[in-house]
N, C-alpha and C positions, 0 to 999 in steps of 0.2 A: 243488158237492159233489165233494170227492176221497175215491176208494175210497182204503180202505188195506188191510183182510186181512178175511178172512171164514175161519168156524172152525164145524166141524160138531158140533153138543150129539147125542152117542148117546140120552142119558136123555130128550130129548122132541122128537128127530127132526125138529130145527130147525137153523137155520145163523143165527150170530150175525154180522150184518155190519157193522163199524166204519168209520170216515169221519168225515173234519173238513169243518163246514159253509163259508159263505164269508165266515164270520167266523174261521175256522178251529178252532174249537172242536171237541172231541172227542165225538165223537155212534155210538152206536149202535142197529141195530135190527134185530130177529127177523123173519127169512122161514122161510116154509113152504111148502114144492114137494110138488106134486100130479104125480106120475107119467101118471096118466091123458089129465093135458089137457097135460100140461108146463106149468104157470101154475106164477108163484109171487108169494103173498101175506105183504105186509111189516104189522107190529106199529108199535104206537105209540114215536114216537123217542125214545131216552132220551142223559140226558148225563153222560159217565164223565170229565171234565175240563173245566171253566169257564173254558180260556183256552186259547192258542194251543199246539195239538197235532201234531204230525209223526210218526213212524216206526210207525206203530199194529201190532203184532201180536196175533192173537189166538191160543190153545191151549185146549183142553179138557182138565180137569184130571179126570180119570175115576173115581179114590177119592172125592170130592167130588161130583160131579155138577156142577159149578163149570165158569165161564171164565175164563182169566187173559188181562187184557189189557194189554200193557208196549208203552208208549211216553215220546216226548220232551215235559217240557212246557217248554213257550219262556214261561210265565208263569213257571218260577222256575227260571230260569237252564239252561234245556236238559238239568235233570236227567234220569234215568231211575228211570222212577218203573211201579207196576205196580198194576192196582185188580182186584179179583173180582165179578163178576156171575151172578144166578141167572138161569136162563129158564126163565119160566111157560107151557105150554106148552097145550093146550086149545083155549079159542076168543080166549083174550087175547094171545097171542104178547108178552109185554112180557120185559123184562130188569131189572136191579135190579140196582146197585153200590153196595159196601161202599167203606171209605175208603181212598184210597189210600198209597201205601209207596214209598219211596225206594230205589231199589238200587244207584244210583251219582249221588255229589253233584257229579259234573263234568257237562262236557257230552258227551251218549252221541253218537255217529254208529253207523247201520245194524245196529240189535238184530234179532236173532230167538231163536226161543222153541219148546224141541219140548219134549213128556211123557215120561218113562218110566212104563211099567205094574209096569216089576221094584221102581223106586222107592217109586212113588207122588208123582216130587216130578218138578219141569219145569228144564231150564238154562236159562238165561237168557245172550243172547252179546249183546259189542258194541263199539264203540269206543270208547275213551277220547279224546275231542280233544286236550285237554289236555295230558297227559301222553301222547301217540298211544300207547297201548297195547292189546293186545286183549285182554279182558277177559270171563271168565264169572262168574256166583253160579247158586246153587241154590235156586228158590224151590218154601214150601211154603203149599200152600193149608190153611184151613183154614174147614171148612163150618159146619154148623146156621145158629145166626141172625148170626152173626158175618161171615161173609163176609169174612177177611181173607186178608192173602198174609206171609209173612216169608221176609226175604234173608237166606242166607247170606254170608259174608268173597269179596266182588272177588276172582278170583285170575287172573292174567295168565298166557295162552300165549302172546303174542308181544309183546317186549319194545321201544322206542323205537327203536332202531337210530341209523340212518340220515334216518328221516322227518322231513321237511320241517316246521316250524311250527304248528300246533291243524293237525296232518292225523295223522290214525289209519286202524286198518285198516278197512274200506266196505264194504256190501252184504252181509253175512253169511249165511249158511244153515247150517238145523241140523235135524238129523232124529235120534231113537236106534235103533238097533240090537240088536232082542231078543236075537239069536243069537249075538252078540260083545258085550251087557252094557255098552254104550257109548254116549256118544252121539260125531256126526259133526258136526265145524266145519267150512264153507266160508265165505273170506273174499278180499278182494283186498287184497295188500300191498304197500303203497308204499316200504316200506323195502325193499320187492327188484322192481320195475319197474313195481309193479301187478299181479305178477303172482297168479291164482287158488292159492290152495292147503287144503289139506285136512290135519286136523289130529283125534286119537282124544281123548274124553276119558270116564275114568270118573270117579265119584263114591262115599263113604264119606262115610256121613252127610248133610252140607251142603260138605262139602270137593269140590272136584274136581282132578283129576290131570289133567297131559295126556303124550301121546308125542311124538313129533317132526314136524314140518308136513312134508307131500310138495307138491312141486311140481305143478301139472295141468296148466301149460301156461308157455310159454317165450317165447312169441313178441309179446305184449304185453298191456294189461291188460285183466286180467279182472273181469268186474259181475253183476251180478243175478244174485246166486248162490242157489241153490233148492236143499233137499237133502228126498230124499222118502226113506221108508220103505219097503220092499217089503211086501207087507199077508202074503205068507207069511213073514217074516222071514230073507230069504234075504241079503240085500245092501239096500244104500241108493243110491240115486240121485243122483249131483250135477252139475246144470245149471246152466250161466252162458253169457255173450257174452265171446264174444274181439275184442278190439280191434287187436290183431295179426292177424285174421284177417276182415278188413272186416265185425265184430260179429257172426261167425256162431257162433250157438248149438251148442253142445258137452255129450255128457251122460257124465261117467260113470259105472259100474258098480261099488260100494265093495264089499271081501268080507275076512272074515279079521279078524283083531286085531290 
């Protein structure tokens, strides 16, 4: 079993954990954490993808009471694809997905996925192989018994350049921005050494806009890119590994517009 993201449900004060088996199928399953004892007890497995699954993120889509889960499927052609799930929450811990939705028909590299609360809708980031480009949409959930997801129009903040053949920008992080109305890209770009950089984007409608990518670091490339949210909406946090810097982890401190 490989983990891949785990995603905290407010509405029944469970964590949805996703993971491809070792058939690599797309599997997830609800835990419940008991503060008193520190235990934590997992729900019956369920399966959100029937064939070969990679880049698994998960988000809580909070208008809904919904999880949005976007990943790669390698059963049809590395698309990126994104499915919604309820969790039942009680003494059953189970989850339940709706059908899934295609948000780019190439092959994706390194998606992440944050909420906005001012929206109500989640970006969705990632790679284009293919065409290496970087790439967000704006997906919106939709609840009751439907349980579906809808992509908005691919729009690219960084363009093919320079990069090398089916290689795109990697590792992505993405977190919004109450207080500057935004959400925040991190990604590593290979059209400029690998190196980490961070990039603004707002949203109208399903469209998204973006500003100009700032450089994070100079000295070689950058991966595991994380971006958090301050939970007082003060700033965003973005951590990665420097490779120019025998991989040593680096965080910084996003503020401003």
């Amino acid at each position: 079993m490989f983990a891949q993201s785990l995603a905290y449900d407010s509405s029944t004060s469970r964590v949805l954990f996703t993971y491809k088996n070792s058939s690599n199928i797309g599997k997830a399953k609800v835990a419940t954490v008991t503060a008193g004892t520190n235990s934590i007890a997992f729900g019956t497995e369920a399966t959100f993808n029937d064939a070969t699954t990679s880049y698994m993120v998960a988000v809580e889509d909070n208008a809904t009471d919904r999880m949005l889960v976007i990943f790669q499927d390698g059963g049809d052609s590395e698309k990126g694809k994104g499915v919604v799930g309820t969790i039942t929450g009680g003494t059953t811990n189970t989850v339940a997905f709706g059908a899934e939705a295609t948000f780019e028909s190439g092959s994706i590299d390194g998606p992440s996925a944050a909420y906005s609360p001012d929206l109500d809708k989640s970006l969705v980031v990632w790679g284009h192989k293919q065409d290496k480009l970087g790439e967000a949409a704006v997906a919106t959930v939709t609840g009751g018994t439907t349980n579906t997801v809808a992509f908005g129009s691919p729009a690219t903040f960084d363009a093919a350049g320079t990069k090398s053949s089916y290689t795109s920008i990697w590792e992505t992080g993405c977190a919004y921005d109450t207080v500057g109305d935004r959400f925040v890209i991190a990604y590593g770009d290979p059209g400029d050494s690998g190196h980490s950089k961070i990039i603004g984007c707002t949203v109208s409608g399903t469209t998204p806009s973006f500003g100009s990518a700032v450089k994070l670091q100079a000295d070689g490339m950058g991966d595991n890119h994380i971006c958090i949210a301050d939970p007082t909406g003060e700033a965003v946090y973005v951590g990665y590994s420097n490779g120019g810097a025998s991989d040593r982890g680096y965080v910084h401190r996003v503020t401003g517009t």
